[in-house]
C-alpha positions in Angstrom: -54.1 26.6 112.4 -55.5 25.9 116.1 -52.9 22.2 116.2 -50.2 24.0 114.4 -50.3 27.1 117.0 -50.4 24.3 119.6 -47.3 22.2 118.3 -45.5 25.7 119.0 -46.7 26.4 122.2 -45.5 22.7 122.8 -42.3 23.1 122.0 -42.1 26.6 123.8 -42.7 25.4 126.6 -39.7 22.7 126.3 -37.6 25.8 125.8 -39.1 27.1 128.6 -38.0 23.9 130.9 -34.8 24.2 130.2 -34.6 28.1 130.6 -36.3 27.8 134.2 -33.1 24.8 135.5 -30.4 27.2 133.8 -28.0 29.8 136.0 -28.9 32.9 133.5 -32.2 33.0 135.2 -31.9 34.6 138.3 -34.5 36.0 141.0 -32.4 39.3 142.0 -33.0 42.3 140.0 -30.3 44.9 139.0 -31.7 48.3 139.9 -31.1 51.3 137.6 -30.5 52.0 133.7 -28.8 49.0 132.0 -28.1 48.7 128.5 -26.9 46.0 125.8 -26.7 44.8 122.5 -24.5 43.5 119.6 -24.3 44.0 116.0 -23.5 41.3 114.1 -22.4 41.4 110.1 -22.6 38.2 108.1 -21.5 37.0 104.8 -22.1 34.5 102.2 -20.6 34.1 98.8 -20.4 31.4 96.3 -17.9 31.5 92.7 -17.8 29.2 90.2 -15.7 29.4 87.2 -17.1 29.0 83.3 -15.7 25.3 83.1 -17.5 24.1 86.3 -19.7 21.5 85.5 -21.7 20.9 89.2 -24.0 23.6 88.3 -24.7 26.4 90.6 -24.4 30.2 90.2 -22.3 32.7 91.7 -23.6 35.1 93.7 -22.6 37.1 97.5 -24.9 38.3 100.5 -24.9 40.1 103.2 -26.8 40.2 106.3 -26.9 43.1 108.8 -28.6 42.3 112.5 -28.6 44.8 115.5 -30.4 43.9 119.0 -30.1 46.7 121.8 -32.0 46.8 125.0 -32.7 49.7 127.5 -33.8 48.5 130.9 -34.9 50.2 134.3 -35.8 48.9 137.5 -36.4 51.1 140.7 -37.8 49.2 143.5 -41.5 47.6 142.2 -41.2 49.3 139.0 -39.7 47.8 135.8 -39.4 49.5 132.2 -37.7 47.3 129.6 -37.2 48.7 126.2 -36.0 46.8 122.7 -34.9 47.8 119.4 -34.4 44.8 116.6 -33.4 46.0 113.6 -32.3 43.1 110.3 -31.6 43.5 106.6 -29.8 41.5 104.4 -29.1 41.5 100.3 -28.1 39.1 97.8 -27.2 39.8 93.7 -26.6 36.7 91.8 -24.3 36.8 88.8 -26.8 36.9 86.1 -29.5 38.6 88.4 -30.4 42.2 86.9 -31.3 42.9 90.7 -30.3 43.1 93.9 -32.4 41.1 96.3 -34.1 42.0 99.9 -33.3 38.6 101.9 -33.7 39.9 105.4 -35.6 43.4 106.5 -37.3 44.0 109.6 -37.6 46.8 112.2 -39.0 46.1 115.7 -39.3 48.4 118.6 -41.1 46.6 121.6 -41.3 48.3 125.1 -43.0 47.1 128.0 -43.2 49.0 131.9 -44.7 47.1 134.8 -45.3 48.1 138.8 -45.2 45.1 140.9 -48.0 43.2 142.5 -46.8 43.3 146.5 -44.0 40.7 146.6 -45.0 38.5 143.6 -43.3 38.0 140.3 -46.5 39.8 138.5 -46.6 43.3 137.3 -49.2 45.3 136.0 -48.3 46.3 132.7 -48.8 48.2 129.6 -46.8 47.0 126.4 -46.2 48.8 123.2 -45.2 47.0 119.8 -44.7 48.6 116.5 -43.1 46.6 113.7 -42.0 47.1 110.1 -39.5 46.7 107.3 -36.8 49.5 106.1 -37.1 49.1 102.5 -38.9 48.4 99.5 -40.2 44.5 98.9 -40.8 43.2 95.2 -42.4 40.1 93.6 -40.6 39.3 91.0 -41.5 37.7 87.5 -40.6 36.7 84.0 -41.8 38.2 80.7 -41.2 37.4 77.1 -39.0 39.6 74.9 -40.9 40.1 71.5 -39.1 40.7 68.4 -40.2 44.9 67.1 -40.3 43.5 63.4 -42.0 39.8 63.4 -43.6 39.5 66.9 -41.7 36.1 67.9 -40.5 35.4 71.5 -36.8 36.0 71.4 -35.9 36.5 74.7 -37.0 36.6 78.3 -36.5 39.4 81.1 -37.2 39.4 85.0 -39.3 42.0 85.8 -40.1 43.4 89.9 -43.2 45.0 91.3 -43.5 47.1 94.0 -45.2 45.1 96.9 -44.1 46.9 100.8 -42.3 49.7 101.7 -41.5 51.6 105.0 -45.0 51.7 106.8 -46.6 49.7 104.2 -47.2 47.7 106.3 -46.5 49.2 109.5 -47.6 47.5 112.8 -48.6 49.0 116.0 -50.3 47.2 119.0 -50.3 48.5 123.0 -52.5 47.8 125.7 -52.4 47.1 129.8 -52.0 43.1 130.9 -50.2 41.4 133.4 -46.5 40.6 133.7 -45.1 37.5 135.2 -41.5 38.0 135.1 -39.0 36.1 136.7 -36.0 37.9 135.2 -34.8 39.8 132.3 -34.5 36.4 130.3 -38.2 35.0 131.3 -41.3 36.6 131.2 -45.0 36.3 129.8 -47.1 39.0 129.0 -50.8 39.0 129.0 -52.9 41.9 127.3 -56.4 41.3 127.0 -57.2 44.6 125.9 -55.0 45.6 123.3 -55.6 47.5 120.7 -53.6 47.3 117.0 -53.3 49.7 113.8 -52.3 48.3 110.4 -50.5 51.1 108.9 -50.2 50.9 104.8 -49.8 53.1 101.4 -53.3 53.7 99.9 -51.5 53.0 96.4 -51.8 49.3 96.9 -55.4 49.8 98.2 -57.5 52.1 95.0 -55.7 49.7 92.1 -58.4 48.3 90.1 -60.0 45.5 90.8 -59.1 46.2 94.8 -61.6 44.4 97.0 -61.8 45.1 100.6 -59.1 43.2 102.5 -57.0 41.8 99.8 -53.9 44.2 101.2 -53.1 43.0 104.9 -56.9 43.2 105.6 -57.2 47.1 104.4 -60.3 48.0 103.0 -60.6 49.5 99.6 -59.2 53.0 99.5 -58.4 53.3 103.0 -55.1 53.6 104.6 -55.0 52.2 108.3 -57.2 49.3 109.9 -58.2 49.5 113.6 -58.3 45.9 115.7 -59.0 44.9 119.2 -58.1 42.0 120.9 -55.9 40.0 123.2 -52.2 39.5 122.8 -49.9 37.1 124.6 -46.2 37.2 124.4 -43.5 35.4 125.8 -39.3 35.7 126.2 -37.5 32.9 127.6 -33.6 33.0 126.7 -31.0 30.7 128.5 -27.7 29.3 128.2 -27.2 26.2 126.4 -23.5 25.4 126.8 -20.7 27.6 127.2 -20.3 30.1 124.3 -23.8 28.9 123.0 -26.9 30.7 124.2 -31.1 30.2 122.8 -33.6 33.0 122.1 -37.2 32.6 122.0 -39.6 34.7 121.1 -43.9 33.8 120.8 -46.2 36.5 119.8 -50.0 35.4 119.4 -53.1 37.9 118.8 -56.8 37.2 119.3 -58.9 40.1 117.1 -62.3 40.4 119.1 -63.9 42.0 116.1 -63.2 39.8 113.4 -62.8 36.1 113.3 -61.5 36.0 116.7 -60.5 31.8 116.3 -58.3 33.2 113.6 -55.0 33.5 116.2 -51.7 35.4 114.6 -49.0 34.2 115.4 -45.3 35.2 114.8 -42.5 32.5 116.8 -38.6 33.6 116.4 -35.9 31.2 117.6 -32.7 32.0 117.4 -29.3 30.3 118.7 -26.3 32.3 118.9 -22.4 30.8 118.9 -19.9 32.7 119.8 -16.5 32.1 118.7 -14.6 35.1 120.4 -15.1 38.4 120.8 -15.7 39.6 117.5 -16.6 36.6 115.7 -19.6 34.5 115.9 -22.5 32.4 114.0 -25.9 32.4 114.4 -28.9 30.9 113.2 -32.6 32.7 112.9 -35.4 30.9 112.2 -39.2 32.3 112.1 -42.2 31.8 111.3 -45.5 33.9 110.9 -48.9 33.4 110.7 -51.4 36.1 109.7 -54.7 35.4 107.2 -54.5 39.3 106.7 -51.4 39.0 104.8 -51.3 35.7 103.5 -53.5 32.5 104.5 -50.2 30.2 105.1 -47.0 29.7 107.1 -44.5 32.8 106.3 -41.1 31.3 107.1 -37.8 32.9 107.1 -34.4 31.9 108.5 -31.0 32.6 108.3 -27.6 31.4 108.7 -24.3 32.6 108.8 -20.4 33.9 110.4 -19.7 37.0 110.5 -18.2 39.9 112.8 -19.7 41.0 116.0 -19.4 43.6 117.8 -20.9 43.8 121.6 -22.9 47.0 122.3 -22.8 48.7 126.2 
């Protein structure tokens, strides 16, 4: 874990060099409400007829992102406010079910007064972070003949695994800002406190031992952390039409295997075609023992339609 979180912050910080020679980042700040966004719609569909011999299976997908940001400056103070918002679904032709490919909800705001004439604030940041819908792990199971007990069949069966709030995410605490603009900035929270929100349902099943549900003990409904986060942002132009997101997220817990560092890295590069078309390309990765002890790793693809929020 310690030289994987490394190799990311290693090639962060190449993102990072070529954010701080690009024009996007600028030292003048805008003062007053400012707002933007875009929603972008993408699809995906495959077809193949009966006689088609390649193999393969038809199937269609959607994918639904929205990013909109509220922003304030008034002379040394700064308030910057972000909603993310992703879900996406795919059915395949001889799927009985409609799958979740995409779902997450994000809402991170962050207000810092300046140190005299420096580029560092003090701050206090809030996170909170979950998913809209239901998640399910899904299975096969055999199909048993009523009369002589054989296997005739098989079906796909789906169990209920997350919801809305299960889990649910919600971290804040005070830090210093450095913040060279709206497109660069690293927060640092050594005190930050963090709930684990989830549904007690997944917690009193038998056999429940403390922890197996995002580190919930058994019975219980919330866990309480404290540690340190660091975050950094640092967005740039890449060519005309083609611009990079980063996003790094690490937190320390002070109370429990504090060498154990979550981590949760979003890259994202966005092409813009014209106005109201354009591709883009997520990719993420998270780390968190609580939930899982391996890489999560999601990404997506796609064209679509776009539409630019104000």
């Amino acid at each position: 874990m310690k030289k994987l979180s490394i190799l990311f912050m290693a090639l962060l910080c190449i993102q990072i060099a070529g954010a701080q020679d690009d024009e996007s980042v600028q030292d003048t700040v805008k003062q007053g409400w400012q707002s933007s966004g875009d929603v972008l719609l993408l699809f995906n569909q495959a077809a193949f007829n009966k006689e088609w011999r390649g193999g393969g299976t038809s199937n269609y997908a959607g994918n639904l992102i929205l990013n909109y940001s509220l922003i304030y400056n008034k002379d040394r103070f700064t308030w910057t406010t972000t909603f993310l918002g992703n879900y996406g679904l795919a059915k395949g032709k001889d799927d009985p079910f409609i799958r979740k490919t995409n779902d997450l909800l994000e809402l991170n705001s962050i207000a810092g007064y300046q140190i005299d004439a420096s580029k560092f604030f003090y701050s206090f940041f809030t996170n909170f972070r979950s998913q809209f819908a239901k998640g399910y792990k899904y299975g096969e199971e055999d199909v048993l003949d009523p009369d002589s007990g054989n296997v005739v069949d098989t079906q796909t069966t789906r169990t209920e695994t997350t919801h809305f709030l299960s889990p649910g995410y919600l971290q804040f605490g005070p830090g210093v800002l450095y913040k060279r603009s709206e497109n660069f900035k690293i927060n640092l929270a050594p005190a930050t406190a963090r709930f684990i929100f989830v549904d007690d349902k997944f917690t009193t099943v038998d056999g429940y031992e403390d922890g197996d549900y995002f580190g919930v003990d058994q019975g219980e409904a919330s866990r309480f952390e404290f540690g340190a986060s660091l975050s950094i942002i640092a967005n740039y132009q890449l060519m005309k039409n083609v611009s990079v997101e980063n996003l790094l997220n690490l937190y320390s817990n002070y109370l429990e295997d504090p060498q154990n560092v979550d981590l949760d890295y979003t890259f994202k590069l966005n092409l813009k075609v014209n106005d109201y078309i354009s591709a883009n390309f997520i990719f993420q990765t998270i780390y968190d023992d609580n939930a899982v002890q391996a890489f999560q790793v999601r990404e997506v693809i796609g064209v679509g339609l776009s539409y630019k929020l104000k």
